[in-house]
PDB file of N, CA, C and O in Angstrom, chain B, residues numbered from 101:
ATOM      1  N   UNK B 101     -10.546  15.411  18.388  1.00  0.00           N
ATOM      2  CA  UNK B 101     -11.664  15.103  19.265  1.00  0.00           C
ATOM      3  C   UNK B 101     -11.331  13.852  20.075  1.00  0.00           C
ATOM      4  O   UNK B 101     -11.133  12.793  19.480  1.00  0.00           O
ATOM      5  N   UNK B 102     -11.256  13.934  21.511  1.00  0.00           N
ATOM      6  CA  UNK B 102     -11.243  12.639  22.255  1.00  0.00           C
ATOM      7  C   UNK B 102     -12.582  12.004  22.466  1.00  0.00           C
ATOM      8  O   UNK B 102     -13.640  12.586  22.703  1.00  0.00           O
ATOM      9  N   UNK B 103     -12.313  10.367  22.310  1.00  0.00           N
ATOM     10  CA  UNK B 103     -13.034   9.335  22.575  1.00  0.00           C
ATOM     11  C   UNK B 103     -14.233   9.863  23.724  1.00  0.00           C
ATOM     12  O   UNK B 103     -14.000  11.027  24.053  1.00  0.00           O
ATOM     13  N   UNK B 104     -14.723   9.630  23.999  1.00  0.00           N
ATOM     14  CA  UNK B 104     -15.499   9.475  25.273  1.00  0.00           C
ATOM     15  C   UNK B 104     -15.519   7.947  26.338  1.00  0.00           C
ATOM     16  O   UNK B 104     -15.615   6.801  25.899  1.00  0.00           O
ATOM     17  N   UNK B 105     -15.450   8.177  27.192  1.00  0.00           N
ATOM     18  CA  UNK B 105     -15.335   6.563  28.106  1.00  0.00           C
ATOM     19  C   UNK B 105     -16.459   6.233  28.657  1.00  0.00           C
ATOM     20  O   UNK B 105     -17.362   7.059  28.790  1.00  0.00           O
ATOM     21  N   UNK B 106     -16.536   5.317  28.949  1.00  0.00           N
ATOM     22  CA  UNK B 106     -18.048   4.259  28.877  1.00  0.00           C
ATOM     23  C   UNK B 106     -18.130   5.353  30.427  1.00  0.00           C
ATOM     24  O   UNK B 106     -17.079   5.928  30.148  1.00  0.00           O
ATOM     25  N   UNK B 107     -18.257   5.552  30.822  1.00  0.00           N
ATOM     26  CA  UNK B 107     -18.104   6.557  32.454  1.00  0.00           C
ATOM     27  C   UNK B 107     -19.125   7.368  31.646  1.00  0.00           C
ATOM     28  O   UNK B 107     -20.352   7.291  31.574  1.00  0.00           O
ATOM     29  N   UNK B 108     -18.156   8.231  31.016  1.00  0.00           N
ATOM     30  CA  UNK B 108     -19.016   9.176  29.999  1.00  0.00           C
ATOM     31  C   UNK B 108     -20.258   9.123  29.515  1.00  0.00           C
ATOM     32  O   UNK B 108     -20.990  10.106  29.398  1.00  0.00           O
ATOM     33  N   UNK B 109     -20.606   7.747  29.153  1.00  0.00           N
ATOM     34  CA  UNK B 109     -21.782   7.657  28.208  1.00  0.00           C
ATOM     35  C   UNK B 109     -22.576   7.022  28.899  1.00  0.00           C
ATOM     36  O   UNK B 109     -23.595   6.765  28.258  1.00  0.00           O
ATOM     37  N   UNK B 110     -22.597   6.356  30.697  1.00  0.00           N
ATOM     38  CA  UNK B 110     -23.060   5.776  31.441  1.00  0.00           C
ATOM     39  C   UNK B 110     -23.564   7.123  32.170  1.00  0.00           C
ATOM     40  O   UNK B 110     -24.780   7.067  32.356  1.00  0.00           O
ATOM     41  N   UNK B 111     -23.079   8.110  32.555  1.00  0.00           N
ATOM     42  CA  UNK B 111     -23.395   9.446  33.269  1.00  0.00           C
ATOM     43  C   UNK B 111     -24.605  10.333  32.138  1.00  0.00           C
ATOM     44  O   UNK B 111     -25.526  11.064  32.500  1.00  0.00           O
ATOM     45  N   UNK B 112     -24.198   9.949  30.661  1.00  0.00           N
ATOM     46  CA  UNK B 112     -24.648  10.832  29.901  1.00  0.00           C
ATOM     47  C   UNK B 112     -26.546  10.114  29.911  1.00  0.00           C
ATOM     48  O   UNK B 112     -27.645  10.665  29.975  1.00  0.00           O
ATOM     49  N   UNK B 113     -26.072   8.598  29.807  1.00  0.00           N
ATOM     50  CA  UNK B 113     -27.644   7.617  29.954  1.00  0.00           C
ATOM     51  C   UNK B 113     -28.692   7.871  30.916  1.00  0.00           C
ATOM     52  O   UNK B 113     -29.908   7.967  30.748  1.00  0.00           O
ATOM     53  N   UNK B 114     -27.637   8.006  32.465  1.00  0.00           N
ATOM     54  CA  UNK B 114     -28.859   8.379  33.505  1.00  0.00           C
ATOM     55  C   UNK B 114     -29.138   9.828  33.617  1.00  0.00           C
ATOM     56  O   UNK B 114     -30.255  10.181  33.995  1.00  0.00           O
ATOM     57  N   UNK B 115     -28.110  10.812  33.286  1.00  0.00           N
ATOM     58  CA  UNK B 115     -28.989  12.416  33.485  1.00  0.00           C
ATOM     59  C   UNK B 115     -29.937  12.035  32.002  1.00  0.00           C
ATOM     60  O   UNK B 115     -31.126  12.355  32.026  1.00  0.00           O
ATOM     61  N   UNK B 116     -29.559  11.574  31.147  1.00  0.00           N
ATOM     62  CA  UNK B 116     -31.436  11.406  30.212  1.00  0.00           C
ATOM     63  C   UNK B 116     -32.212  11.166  30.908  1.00  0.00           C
ATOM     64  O   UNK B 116     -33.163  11.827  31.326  1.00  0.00           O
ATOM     65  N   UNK B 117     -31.843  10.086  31.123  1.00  0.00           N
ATOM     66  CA  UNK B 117     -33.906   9.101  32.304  1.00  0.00           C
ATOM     67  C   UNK B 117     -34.163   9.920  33.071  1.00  0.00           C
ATOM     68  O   UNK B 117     -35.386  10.024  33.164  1.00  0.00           O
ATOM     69  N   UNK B 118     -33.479  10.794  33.894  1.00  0.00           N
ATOM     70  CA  UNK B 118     -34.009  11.662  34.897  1.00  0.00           C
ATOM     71  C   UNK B 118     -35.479  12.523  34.234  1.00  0.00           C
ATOM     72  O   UNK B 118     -36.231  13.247  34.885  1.00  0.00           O
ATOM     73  N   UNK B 119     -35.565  12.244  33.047  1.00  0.00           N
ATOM     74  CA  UNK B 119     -36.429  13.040  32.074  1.00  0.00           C
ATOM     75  C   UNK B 119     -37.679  12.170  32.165  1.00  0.00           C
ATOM     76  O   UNK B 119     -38.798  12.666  32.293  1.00  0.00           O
ATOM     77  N   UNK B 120     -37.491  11.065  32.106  1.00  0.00           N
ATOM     78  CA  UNK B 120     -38.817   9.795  32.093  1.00  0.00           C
ATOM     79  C   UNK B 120     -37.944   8.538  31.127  1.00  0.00           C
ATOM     80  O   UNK B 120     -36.734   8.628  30.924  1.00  0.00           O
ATOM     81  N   UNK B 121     -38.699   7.519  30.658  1.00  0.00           N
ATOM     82  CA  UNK B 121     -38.139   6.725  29.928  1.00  0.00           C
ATOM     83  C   UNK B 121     -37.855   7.001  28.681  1.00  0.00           C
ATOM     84  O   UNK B 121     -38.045   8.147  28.273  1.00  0.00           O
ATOM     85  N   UNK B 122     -37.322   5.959  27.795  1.00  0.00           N
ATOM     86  CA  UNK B 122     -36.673   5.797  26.538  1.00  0.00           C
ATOM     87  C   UNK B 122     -36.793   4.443  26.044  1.00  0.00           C
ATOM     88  O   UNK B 122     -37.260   3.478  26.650  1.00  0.00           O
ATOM     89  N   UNK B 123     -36.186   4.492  24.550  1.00  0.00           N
ATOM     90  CA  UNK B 123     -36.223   3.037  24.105  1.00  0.00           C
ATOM     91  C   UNK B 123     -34.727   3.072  24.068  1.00  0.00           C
ATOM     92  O   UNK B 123     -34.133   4.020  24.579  1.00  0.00           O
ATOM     93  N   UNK B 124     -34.129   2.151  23.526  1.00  0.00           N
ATOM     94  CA  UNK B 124     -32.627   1.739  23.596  1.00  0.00           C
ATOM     95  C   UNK B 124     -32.338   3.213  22.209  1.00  0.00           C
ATOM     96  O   UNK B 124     -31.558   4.162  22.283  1.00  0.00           O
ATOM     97  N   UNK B 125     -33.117   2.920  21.308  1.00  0.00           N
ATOM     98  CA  UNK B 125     -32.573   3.835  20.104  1.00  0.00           C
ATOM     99  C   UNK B 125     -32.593   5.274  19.996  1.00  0.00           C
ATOM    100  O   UNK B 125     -31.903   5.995  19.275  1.00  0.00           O
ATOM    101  N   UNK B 126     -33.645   5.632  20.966  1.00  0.00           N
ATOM    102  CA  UNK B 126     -33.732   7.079  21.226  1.00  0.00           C
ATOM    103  C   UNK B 126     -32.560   7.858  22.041  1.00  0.00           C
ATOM    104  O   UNK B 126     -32.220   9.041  22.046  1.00  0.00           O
ATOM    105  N   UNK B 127     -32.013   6.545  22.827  1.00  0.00           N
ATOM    106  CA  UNK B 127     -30.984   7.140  23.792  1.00  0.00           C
ATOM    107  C   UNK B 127     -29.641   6.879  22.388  1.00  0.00           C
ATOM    108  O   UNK B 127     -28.509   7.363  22.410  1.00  0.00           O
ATOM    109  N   UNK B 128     -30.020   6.308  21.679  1.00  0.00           N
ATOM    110  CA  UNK B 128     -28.575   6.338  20.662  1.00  0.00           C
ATOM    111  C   UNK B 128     -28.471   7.319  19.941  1.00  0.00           C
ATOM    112  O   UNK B 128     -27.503   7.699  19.283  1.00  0.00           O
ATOM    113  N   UNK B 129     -29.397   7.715  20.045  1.00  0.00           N
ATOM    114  CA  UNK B 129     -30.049   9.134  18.911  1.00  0.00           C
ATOM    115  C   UNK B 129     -29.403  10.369  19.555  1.00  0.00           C
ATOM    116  O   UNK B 129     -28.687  11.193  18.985  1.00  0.00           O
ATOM    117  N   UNK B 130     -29.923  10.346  21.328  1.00  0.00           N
ATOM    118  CA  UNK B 130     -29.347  11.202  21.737  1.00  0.00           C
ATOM    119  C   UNK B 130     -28.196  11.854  22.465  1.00  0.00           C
ATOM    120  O   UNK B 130     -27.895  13.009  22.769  1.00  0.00           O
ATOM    121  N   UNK B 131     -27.517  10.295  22.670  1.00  0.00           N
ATOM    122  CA  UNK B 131     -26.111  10.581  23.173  1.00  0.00           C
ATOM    123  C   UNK B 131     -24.785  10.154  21.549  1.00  0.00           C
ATOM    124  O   UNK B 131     -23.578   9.984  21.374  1.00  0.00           O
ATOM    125  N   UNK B 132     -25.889  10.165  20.862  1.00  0.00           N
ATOM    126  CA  UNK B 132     -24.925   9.884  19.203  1.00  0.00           C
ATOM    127  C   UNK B 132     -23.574   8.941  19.209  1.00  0.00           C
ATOM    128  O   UNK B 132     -22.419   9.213  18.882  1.00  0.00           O
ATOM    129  N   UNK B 133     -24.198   7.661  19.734  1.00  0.00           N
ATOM    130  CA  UNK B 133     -23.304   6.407  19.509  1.00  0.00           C
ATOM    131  C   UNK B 133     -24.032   5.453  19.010  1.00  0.00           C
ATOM    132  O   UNK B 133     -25.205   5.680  18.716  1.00  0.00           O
ATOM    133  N   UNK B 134     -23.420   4.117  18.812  1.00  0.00           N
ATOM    134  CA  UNK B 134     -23.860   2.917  18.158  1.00  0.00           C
ATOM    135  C   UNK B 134     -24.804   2.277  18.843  1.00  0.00           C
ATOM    136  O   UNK B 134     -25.055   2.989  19.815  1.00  0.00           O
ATOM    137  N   UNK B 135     -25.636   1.071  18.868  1.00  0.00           N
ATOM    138  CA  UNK B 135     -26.388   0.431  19.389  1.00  0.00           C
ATOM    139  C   UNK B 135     -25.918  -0.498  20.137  1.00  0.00           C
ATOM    140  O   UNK B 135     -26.481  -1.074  21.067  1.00  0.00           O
ATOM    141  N   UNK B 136     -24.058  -0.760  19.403  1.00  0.00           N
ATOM    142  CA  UNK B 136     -23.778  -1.917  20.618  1.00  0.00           C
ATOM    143  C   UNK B 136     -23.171  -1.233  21.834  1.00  0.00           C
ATOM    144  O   UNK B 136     -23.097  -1.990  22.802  1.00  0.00           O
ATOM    145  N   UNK B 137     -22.676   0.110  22.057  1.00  0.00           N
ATOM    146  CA  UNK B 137     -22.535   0.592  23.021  1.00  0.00           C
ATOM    147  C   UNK B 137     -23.452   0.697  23.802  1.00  0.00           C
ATOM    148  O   UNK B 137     -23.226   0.375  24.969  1.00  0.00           O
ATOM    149  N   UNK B 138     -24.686   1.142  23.458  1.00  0.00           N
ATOM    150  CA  UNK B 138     -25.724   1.608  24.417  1.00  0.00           C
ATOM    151  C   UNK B 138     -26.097   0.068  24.907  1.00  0.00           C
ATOM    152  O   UNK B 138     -26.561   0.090  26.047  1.00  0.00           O
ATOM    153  N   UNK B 139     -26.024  -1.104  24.406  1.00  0.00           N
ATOM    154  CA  UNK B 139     -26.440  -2.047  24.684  1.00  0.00           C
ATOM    155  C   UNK B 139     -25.575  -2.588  26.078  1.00  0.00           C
ATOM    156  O   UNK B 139     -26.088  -2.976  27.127  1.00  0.00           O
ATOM    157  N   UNK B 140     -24.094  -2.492  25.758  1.00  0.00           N
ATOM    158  CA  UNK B 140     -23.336  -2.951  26.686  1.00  0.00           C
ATOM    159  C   UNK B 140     -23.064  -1.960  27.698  1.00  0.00           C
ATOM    160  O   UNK B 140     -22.391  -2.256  28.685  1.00  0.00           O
ATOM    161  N   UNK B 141     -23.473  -0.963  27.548  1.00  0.00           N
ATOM    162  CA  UNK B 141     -23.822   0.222  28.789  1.00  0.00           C
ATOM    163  C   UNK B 141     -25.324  -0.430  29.688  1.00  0.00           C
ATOM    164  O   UNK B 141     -25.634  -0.708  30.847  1.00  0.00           O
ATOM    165  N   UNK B 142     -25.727  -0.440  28.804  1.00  0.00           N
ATOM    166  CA  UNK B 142     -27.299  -0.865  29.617  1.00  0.00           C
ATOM    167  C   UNK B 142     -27.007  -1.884  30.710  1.00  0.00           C
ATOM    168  O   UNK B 142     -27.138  -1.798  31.931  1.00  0.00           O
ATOM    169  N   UNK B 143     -26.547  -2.932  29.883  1.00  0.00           N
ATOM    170  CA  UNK B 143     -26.483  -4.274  30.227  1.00  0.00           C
ATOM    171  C   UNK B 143     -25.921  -3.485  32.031  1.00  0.00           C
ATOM    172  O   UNK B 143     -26.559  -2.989  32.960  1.00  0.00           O
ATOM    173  N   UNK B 144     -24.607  -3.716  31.807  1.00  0.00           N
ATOM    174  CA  UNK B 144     -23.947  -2.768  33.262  1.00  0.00           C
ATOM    175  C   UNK B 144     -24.497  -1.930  34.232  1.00  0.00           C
ATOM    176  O   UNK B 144     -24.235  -2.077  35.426  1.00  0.00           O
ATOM    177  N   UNK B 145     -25.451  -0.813  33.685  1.00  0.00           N
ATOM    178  CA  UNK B 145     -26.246  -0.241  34.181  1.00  0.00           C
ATOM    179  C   UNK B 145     -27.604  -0.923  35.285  1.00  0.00           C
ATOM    180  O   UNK B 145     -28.185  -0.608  36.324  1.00  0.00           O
ATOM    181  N   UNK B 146     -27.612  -1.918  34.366  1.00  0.00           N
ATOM    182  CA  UNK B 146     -28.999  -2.856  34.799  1.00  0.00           C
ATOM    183  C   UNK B 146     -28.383  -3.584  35.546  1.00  0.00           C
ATOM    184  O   UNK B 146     -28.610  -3.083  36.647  1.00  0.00           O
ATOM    185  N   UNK B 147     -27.603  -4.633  35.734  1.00  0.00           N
ATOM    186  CA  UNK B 147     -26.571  -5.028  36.762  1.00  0.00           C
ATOM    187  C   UNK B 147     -26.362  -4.467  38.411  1.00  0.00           C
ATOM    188  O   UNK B 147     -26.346  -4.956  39.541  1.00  0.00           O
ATOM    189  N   UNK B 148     -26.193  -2.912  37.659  1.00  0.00           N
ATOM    190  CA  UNK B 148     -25.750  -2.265  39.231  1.00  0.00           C
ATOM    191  C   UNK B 148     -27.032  -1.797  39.613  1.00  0.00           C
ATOM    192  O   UNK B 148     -26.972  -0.850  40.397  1.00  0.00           O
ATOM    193  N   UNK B 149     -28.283  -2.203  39.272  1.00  0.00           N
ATOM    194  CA  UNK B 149     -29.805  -1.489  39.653  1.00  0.00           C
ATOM    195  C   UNK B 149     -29.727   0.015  39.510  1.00  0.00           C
ATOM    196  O   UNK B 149     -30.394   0.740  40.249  1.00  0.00           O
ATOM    197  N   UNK B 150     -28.917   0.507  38.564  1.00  0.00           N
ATOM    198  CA  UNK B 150     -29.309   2.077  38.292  1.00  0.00           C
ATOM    199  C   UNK B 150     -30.314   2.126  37.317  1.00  0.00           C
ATOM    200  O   UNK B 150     -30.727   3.263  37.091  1.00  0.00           O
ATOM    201  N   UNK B 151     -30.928   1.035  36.547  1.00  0.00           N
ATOM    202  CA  UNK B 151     -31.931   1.079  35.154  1.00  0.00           C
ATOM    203  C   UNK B 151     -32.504  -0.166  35.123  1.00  0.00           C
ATOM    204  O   UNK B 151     -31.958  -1.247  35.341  1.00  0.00           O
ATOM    205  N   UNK B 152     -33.941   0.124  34.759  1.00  0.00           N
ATOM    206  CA  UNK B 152     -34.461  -1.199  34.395  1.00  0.00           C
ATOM    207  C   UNK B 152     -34.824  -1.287  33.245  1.00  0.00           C
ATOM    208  O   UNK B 152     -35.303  -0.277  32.730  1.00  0.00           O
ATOM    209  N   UNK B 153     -34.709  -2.619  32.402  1.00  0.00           N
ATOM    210  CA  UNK B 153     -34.738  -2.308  31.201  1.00  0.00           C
ATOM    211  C   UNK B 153     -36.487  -3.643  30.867  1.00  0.00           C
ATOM    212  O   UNK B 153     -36.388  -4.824  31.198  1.00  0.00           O
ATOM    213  N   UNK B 154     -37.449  -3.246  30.404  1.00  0.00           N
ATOM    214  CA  UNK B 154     -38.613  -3.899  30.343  1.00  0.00           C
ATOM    215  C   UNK B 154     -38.799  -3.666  29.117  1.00  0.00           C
ATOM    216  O   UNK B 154     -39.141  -2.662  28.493  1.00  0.00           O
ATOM    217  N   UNK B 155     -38.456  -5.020  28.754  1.00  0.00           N
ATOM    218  CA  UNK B 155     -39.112  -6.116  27.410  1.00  0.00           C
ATOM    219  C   UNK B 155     -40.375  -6.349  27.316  1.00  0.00           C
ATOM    220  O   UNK B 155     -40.838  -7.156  28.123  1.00  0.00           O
ATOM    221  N   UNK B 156     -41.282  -5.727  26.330  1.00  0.00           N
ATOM    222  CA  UNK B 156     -42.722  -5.708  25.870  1.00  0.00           C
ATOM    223  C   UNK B 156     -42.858  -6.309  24.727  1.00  0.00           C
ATOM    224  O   UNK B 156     -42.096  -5.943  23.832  1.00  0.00           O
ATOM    225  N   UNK B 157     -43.971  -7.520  24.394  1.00  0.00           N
ATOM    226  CA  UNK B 157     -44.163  -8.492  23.424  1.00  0.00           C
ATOM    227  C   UNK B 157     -44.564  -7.523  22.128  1.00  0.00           C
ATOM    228  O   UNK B 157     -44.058  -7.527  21.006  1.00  0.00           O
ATOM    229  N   UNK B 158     -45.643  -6.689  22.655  1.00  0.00           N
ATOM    230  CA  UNK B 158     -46.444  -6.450  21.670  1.00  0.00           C
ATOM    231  C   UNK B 158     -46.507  -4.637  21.838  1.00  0.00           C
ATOM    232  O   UNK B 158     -46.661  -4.150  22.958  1.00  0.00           O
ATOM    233  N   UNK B 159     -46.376  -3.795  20.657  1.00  0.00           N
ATOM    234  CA  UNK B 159     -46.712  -2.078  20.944  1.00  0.00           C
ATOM    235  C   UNK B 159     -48.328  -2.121  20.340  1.00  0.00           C
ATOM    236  O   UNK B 159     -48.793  -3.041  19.667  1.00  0.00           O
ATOM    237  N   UNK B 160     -48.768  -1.362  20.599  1.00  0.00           N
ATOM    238  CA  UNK B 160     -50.070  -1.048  20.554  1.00  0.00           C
ATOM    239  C   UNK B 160     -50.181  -0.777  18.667  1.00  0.00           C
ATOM    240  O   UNK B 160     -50.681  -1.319  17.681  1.00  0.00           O
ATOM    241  N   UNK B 161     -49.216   0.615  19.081  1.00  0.00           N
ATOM    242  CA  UNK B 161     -49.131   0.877  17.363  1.00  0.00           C
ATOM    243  C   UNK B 161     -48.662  -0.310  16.563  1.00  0.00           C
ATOM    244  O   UNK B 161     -49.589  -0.666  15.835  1.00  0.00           O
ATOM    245  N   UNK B 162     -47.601  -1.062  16.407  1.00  0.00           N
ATOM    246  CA  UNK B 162     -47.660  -1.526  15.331  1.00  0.00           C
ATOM    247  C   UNK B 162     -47.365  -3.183  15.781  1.00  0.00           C
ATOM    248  O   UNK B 162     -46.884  -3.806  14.835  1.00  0.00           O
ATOM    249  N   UNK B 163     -47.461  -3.597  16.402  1.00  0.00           N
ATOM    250  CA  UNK B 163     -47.779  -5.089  16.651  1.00  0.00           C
ATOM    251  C   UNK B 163     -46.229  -5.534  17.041  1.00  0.00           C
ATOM    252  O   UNK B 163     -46.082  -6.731  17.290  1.00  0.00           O
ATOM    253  N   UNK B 164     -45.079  -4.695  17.114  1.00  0.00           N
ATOM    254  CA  UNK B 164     -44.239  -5.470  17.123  1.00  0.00           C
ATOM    255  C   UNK B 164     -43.502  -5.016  18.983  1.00  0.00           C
ATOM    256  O   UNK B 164     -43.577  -4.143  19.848  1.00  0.00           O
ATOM    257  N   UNK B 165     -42.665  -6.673  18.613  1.00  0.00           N
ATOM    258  CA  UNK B 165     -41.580  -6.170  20.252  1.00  0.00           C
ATOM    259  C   UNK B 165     -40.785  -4.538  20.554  1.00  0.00           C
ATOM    260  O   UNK B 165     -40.129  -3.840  19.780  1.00  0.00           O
ATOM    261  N   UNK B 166     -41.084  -4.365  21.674  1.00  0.00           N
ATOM    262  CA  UNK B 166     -40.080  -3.131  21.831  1.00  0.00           C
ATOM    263  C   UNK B 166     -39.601  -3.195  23.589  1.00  0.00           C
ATOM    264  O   UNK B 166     -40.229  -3.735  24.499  1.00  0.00           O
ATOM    265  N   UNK B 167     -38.265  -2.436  23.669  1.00  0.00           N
ATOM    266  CA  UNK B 167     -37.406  -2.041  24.680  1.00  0.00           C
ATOM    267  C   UNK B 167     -37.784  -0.860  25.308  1.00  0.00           C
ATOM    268  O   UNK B 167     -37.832   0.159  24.619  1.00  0.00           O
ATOM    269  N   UNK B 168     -38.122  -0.797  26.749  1.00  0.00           N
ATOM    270  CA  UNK B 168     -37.956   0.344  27.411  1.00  0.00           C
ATOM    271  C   UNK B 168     -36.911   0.490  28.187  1.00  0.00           C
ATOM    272  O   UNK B 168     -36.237  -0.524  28.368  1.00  0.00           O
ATOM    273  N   UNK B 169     -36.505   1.695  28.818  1.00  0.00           N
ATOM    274  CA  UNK B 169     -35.520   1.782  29.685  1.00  0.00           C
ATOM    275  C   UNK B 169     -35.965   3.141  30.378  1.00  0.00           C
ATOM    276  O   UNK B 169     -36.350   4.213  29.911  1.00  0.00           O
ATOM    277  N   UNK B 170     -35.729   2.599  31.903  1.00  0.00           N
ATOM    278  CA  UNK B 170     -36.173   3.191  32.963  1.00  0.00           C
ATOM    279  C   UNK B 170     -35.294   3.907  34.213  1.00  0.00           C
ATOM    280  O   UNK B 170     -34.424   3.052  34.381  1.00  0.00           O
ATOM    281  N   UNK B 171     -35.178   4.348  34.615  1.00  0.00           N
ATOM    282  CA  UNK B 171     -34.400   4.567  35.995  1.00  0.00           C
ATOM    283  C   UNK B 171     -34.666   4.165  37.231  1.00  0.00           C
ATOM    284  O   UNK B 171     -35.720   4.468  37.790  1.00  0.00           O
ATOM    285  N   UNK B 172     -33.738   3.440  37.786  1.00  0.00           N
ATOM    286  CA  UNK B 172     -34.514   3.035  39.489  1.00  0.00           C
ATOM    287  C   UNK B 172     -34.637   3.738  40.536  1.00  0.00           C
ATOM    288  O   UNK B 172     -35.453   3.498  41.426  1.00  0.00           O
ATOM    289  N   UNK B 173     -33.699   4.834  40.525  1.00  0.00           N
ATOM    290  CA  UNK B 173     -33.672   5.938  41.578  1.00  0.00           C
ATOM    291  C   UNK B 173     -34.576   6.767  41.712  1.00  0.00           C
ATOM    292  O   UNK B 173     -34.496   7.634  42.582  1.00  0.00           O
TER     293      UNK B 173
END
């Protein structure tokens, strides 16, 4: 089985969002890599204005911080 390249998993991030948003972990869930990849994908992503990524203090359900991630296009 070959690796996949950050190309790969950067193409695989935005045909998701085309769907609506995500949290960082759902997209790890569904492109089945680690958290620090998706993190340092994001990061890049968000950089080149293909994603916005919005930091929320508080979730309704359970009181704590959470990550969204969005598409800008």
């Amino acid at each position: 089985m070959s690796r996949r390249t950050a190309l790969d998993i950067k193409k695989k991030i935005l045909e998701i969002l085309k769907n609506g948003a995500m949290t960082p972990r759902e997209l790890e869930t569904k492109i089945n890599t680690n958290n620090q990849t998706i993190q340092t994908q994001l990061k890049e992503l968000e950089f080149f204005n293909k994603v916005k990524i919005e930091r929320h203090q508080r979730s309704q359900k359970n009181g704590r911080p959470y990550t969204i991630v969005r598409r800008t296009e």
